[in-house]
ChimeraX commands (.cxc) that place a marker at each C-alpha (Angstrom):
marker #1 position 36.58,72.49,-74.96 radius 0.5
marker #1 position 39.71,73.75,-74.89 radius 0.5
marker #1 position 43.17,72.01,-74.05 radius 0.5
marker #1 position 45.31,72.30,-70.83 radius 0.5
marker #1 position 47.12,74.52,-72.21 radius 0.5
marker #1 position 43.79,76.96,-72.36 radius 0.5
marker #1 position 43.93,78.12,-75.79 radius 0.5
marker #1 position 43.80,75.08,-77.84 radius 0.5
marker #1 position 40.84,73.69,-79.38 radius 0.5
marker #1 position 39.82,70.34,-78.62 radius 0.5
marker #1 position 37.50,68.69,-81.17 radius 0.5
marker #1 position 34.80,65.95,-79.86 radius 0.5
marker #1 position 31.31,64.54,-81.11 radius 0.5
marker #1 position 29.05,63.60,-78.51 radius 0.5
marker #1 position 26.35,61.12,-79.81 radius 0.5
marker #1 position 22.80,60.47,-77.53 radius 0.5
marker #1 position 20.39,58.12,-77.83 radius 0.5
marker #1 position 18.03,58.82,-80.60 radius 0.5
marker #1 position 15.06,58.95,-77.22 radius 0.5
marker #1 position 17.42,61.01,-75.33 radius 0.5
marker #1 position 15.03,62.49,-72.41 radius 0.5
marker #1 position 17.31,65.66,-71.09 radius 0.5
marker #1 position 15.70,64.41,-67.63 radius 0.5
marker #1 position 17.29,61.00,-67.07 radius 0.5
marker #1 position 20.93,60.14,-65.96 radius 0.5
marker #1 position 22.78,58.27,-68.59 radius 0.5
marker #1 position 26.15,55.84,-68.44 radius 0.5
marker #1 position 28.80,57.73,-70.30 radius 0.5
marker #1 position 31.35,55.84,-72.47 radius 0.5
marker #1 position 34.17,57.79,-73.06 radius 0.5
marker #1 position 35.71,56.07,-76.72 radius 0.5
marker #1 position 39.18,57.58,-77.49 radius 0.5
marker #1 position 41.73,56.92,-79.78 radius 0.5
marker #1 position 44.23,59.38,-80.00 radius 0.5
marker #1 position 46.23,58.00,-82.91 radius 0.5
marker #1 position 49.13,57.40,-84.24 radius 0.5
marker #1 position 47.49,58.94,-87.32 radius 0.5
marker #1 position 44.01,58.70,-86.89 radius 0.5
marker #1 position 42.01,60.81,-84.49 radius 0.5
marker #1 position 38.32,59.29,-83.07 radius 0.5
marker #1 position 37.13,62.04,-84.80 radius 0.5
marker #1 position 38.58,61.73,-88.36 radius 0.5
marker #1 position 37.14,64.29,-90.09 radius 0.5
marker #1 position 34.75,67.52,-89.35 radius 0.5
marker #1 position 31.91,66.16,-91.62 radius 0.5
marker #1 position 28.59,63.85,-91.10 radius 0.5
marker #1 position 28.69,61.07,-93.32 radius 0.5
marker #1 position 26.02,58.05,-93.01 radius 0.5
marker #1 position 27.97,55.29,-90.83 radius 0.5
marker #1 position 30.39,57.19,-90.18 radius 0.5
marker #1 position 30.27,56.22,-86.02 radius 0.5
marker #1 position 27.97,53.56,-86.52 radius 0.5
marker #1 position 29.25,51.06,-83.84 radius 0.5
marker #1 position 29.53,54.45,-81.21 radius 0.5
marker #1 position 25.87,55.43,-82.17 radius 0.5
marker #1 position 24.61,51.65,-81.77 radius 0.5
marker #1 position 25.94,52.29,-78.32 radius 0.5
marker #1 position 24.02,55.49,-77.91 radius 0.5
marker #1 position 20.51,52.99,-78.98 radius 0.5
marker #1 position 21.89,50.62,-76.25 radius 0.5
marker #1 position 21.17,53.66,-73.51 radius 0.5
marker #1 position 24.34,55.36,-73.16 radius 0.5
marker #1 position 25.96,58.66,-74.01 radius 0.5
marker #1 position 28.88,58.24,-76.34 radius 0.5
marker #1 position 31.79,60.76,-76.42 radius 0.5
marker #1 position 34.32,60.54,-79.18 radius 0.5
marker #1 position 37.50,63.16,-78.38 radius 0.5
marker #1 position 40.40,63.64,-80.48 radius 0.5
marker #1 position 43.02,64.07,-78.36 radius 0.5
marker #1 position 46.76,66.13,-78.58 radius 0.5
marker #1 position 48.36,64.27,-81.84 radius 0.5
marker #1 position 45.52,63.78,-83.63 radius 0.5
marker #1 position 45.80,64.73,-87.35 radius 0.5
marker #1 position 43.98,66.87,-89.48 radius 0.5
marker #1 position 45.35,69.77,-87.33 radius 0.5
marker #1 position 48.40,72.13,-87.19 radius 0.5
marker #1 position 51.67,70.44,-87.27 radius 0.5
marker #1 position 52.29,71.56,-83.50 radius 0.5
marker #1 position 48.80,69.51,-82.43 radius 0.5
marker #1 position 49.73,66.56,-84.96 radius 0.5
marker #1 position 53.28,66.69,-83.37 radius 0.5
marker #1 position 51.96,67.48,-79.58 radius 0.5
marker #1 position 53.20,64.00,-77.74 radius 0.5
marker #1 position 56.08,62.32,-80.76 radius 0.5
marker #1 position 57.94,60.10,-79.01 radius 0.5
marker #1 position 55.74,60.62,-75.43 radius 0.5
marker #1 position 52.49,58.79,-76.58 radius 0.5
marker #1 position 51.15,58.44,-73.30 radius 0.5
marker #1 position 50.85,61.56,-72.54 radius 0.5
marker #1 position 48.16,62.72,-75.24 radius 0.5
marker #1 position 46.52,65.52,-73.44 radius 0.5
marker link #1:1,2 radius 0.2
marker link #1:2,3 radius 0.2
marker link #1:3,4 radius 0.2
marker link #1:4,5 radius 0.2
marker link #1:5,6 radius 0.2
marker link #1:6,7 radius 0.2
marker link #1:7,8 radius 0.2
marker link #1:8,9 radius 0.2
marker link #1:9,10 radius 0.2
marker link #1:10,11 radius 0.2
marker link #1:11,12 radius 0.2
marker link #1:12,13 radius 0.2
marker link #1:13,14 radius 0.2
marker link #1:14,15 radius 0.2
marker link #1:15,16 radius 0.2
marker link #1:16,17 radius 0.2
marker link #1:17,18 radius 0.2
marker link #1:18,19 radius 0.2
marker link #1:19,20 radius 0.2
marker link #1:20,21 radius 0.2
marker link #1:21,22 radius 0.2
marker link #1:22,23 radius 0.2
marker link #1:23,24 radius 0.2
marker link #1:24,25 radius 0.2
marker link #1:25,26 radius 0.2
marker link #1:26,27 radius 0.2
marker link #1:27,28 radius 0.2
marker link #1:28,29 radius 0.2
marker link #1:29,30 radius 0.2
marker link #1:30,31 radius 0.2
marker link #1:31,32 radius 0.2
marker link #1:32,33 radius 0.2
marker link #1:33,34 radius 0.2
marker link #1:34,35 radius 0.2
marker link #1:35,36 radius 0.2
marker link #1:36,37 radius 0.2
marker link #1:37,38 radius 0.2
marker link #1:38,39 radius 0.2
marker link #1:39,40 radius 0.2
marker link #1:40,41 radius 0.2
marker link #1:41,42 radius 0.2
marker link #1:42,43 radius 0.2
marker link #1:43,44 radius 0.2
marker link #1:44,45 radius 0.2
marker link #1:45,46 radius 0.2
marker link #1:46,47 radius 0.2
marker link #1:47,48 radius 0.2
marker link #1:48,49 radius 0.2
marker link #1:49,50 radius 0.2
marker link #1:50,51 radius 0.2
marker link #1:51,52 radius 0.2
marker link #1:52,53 radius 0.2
marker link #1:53,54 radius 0.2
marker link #1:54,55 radius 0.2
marker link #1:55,56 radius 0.2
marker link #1:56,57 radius 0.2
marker link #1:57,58 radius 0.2
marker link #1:58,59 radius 0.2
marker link #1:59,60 radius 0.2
marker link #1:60,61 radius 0.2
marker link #1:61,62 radius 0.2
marker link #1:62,63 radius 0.2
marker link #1:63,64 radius 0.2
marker link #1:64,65 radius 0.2
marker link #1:65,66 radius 0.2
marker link #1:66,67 radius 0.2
marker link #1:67,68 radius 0.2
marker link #1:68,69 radius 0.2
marker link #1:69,70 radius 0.2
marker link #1:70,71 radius 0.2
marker link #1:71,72 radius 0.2
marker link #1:72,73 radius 0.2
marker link #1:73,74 radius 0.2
marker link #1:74,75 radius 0.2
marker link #1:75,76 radius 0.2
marker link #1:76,77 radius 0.2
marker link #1:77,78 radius 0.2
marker link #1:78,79 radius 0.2
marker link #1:79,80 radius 0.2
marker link #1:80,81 radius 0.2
marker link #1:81,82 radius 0.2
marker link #1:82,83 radius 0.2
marker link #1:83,84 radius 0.2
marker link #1:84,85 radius 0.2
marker link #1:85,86 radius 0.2
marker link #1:86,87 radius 0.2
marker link #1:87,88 radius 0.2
marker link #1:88,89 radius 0.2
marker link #1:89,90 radius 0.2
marker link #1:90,91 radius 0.2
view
């Protein structure tokens, strides 16, 4: 997914049920937390637990969607810098 700006990359992890049938509607909960200093993402690796409380959602029947948004770290220092001192406006 890409940014409004149309070139940027935006990072996300979408987690599913682990009986996910591609043919039934699903609630989506849309978990974001854009910082300061810590993305919803963290880092770009699987690690056991890692979203466990977003993935006992999933089991509960919904689609989770975890987005790092502009400012989140781990990124150039324009992204990491993207909204300093206009925090909410993250993108």
């Amino acid at each position: 997914v890409k940014a409004r700006d149309g070139e940027t990359d935006i990072y996300g992890i979408m987690l599913l049920p682990s009986s996910f049938d591609p043919d039934k509607k699903y609630p989506i909960i849309n978990r974001i937390y854009p910082g300061p200093q810590v993305g919803s993402i963290r880092t770009r690796s699987f690690s056991a637990g890692r979203n466990g409380e977003a993935q006992a959602l999933a089991e509960l029947g919904f689609v989770v969607v975890l987005i790092d948004g502009l400012g989140s770290p781990f990124r150039s220092k324009d992204f990491h810098t993207a909204w300093y001192g206009n925090m909410e406006d993250n993108g």
